[in-house]
N, C-alpha and C positions, 0 to 999 in steps of 0.2 A: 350591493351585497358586501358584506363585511367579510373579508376572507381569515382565517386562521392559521394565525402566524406560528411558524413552524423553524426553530435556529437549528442548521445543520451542520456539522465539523468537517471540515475538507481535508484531511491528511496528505493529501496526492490527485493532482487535478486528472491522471489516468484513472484513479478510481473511481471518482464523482462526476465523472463525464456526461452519463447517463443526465445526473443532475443539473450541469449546466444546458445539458441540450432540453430535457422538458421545461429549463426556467425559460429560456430563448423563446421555446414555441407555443409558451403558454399554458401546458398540458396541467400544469400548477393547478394558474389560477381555474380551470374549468375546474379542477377538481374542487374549487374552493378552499385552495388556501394560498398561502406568501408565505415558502420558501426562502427564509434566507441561509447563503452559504458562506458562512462564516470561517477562513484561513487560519488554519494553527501555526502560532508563530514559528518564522524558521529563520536560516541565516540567511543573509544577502549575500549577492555574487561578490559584494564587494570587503565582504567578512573576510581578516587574514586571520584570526586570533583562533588557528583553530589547534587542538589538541586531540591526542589519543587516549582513548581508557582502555585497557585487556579486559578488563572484570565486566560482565554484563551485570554483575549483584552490585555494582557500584551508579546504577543509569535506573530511572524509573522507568517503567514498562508503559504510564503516562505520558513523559514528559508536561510539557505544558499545554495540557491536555482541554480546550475549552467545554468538552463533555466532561469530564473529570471535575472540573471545577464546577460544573452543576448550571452552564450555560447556554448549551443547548439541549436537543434532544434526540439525536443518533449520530450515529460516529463509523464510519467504515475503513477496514484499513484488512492487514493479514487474516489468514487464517487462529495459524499460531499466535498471533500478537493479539487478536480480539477474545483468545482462549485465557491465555494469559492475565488479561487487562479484567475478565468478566470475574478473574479470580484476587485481582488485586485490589477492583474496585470497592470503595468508600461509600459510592452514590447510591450503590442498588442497581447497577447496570447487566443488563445481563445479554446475551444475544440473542437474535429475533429472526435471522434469515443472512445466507448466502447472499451476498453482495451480486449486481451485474456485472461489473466488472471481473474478468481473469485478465489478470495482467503478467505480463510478464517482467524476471527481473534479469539481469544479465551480468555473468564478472568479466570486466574491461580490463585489460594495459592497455599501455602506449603503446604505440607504432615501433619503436625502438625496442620495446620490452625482450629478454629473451623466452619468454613463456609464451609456449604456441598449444600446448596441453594442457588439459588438468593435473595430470602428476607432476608437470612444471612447478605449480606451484605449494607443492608439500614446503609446509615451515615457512609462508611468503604468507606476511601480515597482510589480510585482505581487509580493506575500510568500509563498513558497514552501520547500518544505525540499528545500534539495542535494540530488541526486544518488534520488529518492524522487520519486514516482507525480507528487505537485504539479508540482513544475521541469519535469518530462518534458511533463506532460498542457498546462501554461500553455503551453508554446512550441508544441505541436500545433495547441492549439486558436487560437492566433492567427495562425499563419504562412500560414496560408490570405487574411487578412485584412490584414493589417501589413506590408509588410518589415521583413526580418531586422534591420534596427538599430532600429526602431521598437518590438523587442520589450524587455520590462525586467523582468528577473527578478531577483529579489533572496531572500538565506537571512535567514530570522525567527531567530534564535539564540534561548535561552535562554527562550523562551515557546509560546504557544499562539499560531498562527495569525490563531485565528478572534478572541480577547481584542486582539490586534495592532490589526484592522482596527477592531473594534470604540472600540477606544481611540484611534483616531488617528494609530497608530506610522505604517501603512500605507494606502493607499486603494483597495487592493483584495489579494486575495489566494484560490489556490487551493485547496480545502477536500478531504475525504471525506464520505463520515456518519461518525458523526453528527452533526459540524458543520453538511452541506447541510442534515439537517431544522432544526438549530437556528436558521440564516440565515433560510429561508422561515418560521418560525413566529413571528420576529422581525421580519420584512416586511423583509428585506436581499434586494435584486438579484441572481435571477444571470444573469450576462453571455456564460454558453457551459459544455458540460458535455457529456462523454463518457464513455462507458465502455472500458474497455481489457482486456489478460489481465495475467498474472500469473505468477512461476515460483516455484518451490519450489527451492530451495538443501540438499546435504546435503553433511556429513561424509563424508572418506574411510572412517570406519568405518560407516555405516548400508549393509546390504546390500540387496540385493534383496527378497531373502524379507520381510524386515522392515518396508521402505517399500510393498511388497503388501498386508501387513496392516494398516499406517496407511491404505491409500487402500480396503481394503474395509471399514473403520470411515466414513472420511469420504463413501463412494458412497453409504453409507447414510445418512447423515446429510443429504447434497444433494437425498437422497429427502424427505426429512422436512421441508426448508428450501423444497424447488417444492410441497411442497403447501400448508403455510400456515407463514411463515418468523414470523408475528408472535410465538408463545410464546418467542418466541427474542429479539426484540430489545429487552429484558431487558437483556442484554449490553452492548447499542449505549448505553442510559441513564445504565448505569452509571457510563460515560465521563463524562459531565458533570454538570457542582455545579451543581444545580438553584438559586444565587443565580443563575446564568445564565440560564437557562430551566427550567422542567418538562415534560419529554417523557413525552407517551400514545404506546403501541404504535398507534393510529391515525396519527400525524401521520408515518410513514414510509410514503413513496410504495412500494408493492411491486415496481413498475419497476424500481426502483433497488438491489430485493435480488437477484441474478441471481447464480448457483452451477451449474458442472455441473461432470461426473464429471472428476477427474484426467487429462491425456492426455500422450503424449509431446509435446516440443517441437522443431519440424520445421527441417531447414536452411534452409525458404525463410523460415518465420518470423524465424531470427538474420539470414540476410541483410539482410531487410528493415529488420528494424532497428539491425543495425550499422552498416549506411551511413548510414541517418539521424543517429545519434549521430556517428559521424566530419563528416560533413557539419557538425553541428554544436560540434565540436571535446570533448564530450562523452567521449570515450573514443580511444583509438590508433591507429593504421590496422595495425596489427599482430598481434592479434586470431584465432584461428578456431574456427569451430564445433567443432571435434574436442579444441580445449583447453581450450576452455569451458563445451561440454554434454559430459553421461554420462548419457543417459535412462535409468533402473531399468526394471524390468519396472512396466508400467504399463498395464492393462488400461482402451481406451474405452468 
């Protein structure tokens, strides 16, 4: 049988987890097709060249984006940032469904750091990347705490995050896993942490039919990830040059691996959060659910 090939963008191997676990066990191919998961470029641990930008209107909401560029055919990533991206895109992409994965993101210091609070850090440059889960999740998690100009967010370019903070560049900065386990196993602070959703992004060409049979590969796989997610994070290790640290599947908190089944994504959900983005100058006032979402069939 000729299976049907399907190019997927991996922004964050904690988002696409689902997806490496039905490629692993097959759940793909019964569906009939070949999966492939294609890595959007990033920087290496061994990237120093790295700099700051203030300005989020200076940073594409893309970057080098291989769905952007018209090379695969779904993309998962933020809330906010797939709202964003539905609104910047070029290709015709629109969104399709609530990702599996809620992941969570976290703001780290150093162990030395003197910031043990959130209000520690009013006016303390937090390293972040545009327009993606960090920027969105840092300005959340402290506007409850800060006023708005009291917050400081700033884009890490050309590196890792977590090496940033690590190094000096920055004095705090917003993480995922498997940076969070890296931080705690390192005795690094964290200073506030949430979980949030997630949407999935497709091509004007991915159909309905098709993106059914991607989400009855991944329902099973989220089955396999709530029963015990640890043969799996495997994945998450991979990510980091163990000169950094050396991660055991123990040292990842199972709170923190939270998956369920694909769902549509609802108008109160966009409202909610377009206005927050507008509120925060984040995206247009121009905007609507009807030109931004295309829910596929999507079984809860």
């Amino acid at each position: 049988m000729t299976l049907k090939k399907i190019r997927n963008e991996v922004s964050g191997t904690i988002f696409s987890l689902p997806y490496f676990v039905a490629k692993q066990n097959g759940y793909f191919e019964a569906e009939g097709l070949d999966v492939e998961l294609v890595p959007r470029d990033s920087a290496s641990a061994a990237d120093t060249s790295i700099s700051l930008i203030e300005d989020h209107r200076a940073v594409s909401s893309f970057g080098a984006s291989p769905f952007e560029e018209g090379t695969t055919a779904l993309y998962r990533a933020c809330e906010w940032g797939q709202v964003r991206r539905t609104y910047d895109t070029t290709r015709g992409g629109h969104v399709i469904a609530k990702r599996a994965a809620q992941a969570s993101q976290a703001i780290i210091v150093r162990p030395d750091a003197p910031y043990n609070i959130p209000q520690d850090l009013a006016n303390v440059p937090i390293g972040v990347n545009f327009h993606h889960g960090s920027h969105y999740i840092a300005i959340q998690l402290l506007e409850g705490f800060l006023r708005d100009d009291e917050i400081k967010v700033v884009h890490v370019e050309g590196g890792n995050r977590f090496l940033a903070l690590r190094d000096g560049v920055v004095d705090a900065v917003a993480v995922m896993e498997p940076w969070i386990t890296v931080a705690e196993k390192l005795g690094y602070k964290v200073i506030a942490e949430a979980h949030y959703v997630g949407l999935e992004i497709g091509s004007p060409e991915l159909d309905a039919d098709t993106f059914e049979a991607i989400n009855r590969a991944i329902r099973r796989a989220v089955a396999d990830l709530k029963a015990d997610p640890y043969p799996y994070v495997k994945y998450l290790i991979d990510n980091v040059d163990p000169s950094i640290v050396e991660l055991e599947p123990s040292d990842f908190s199972r709170s923190r691996l939270r998956y369920n089944n694909p769902a549509p994504y609802s108008e109160e959900d966009f409202d909610r959060t377009y206005e927050w983005m507008v509120k925060w100058g984040l995206i247009n006032d121009d905007a609507t659910y009807g030109n931004l979402v295309d829910n596929l069939a999507v079984k809860v």
